[in-house]
C-alpha positions in Angstrom: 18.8 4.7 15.7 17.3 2.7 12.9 14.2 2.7 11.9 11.8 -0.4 12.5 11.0 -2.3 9.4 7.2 -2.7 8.6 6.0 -6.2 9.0 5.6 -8.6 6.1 2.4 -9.2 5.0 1.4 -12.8 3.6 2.6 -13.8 -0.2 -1.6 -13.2 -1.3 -1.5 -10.0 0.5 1.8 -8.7 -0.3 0.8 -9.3 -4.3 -1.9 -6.7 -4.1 -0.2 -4.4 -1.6 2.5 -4.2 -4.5 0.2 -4.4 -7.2 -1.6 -1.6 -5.7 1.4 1.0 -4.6 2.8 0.9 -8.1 -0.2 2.0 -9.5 -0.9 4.5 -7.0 2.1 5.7 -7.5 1.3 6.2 -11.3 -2.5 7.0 -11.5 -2.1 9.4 -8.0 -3.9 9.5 -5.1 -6.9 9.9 -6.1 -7.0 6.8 -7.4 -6.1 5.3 -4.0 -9.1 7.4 -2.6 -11.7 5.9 -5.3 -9.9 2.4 -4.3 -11.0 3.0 -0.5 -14.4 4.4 -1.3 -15.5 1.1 -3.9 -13.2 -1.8 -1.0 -15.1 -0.5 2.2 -15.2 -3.2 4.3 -13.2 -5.6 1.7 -10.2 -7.1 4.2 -8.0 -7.4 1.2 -7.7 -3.5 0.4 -7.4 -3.0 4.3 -3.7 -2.5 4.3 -4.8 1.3 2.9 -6.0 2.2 6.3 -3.3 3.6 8.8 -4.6 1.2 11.7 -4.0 -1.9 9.5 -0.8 -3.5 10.6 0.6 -3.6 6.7 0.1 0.2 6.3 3.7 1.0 6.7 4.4 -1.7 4.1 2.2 0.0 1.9 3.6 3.3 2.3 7.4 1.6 2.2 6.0 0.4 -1.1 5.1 3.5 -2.3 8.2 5.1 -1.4 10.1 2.2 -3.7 7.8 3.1 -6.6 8.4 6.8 -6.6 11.8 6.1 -6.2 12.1 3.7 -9.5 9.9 6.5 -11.4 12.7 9.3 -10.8 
């Protein structure tokens, strides 16, 4: 069985969703935590939550950056 594909966010949306994975992915998570602590409330750094519908994205992302790192 494959797995479902995350959904797409919008091209403004997607742009800091990518943004934002690769430099997760370089400056580790606690930089994503001190991202969610500062954005509270701000819709575009909601995709960080795991109820936002481009979470998996965002994960998916991160998975591509580690990958390009290695």
């Amino acid at each position: 069985m494959q797995s479902a594909l995350p959904i797409l966010p919008p091209p403004d949306i997607r742009m800091i969703v990518d943004k934002t994975a690769r430099y997760v992915v370089k400056n580790g998570p606690e930089f994503e935590q001190r991202i969610i602590s500062s954005c509270q409330g701000t819709l575009n750094f909601s995709f960080l939550h795991s109820y936002d519908p481009y979470h998996a994205y965002y994960k998916h992302r991160i998975s591509e950056a580690r990958a390009a790192t290695n």
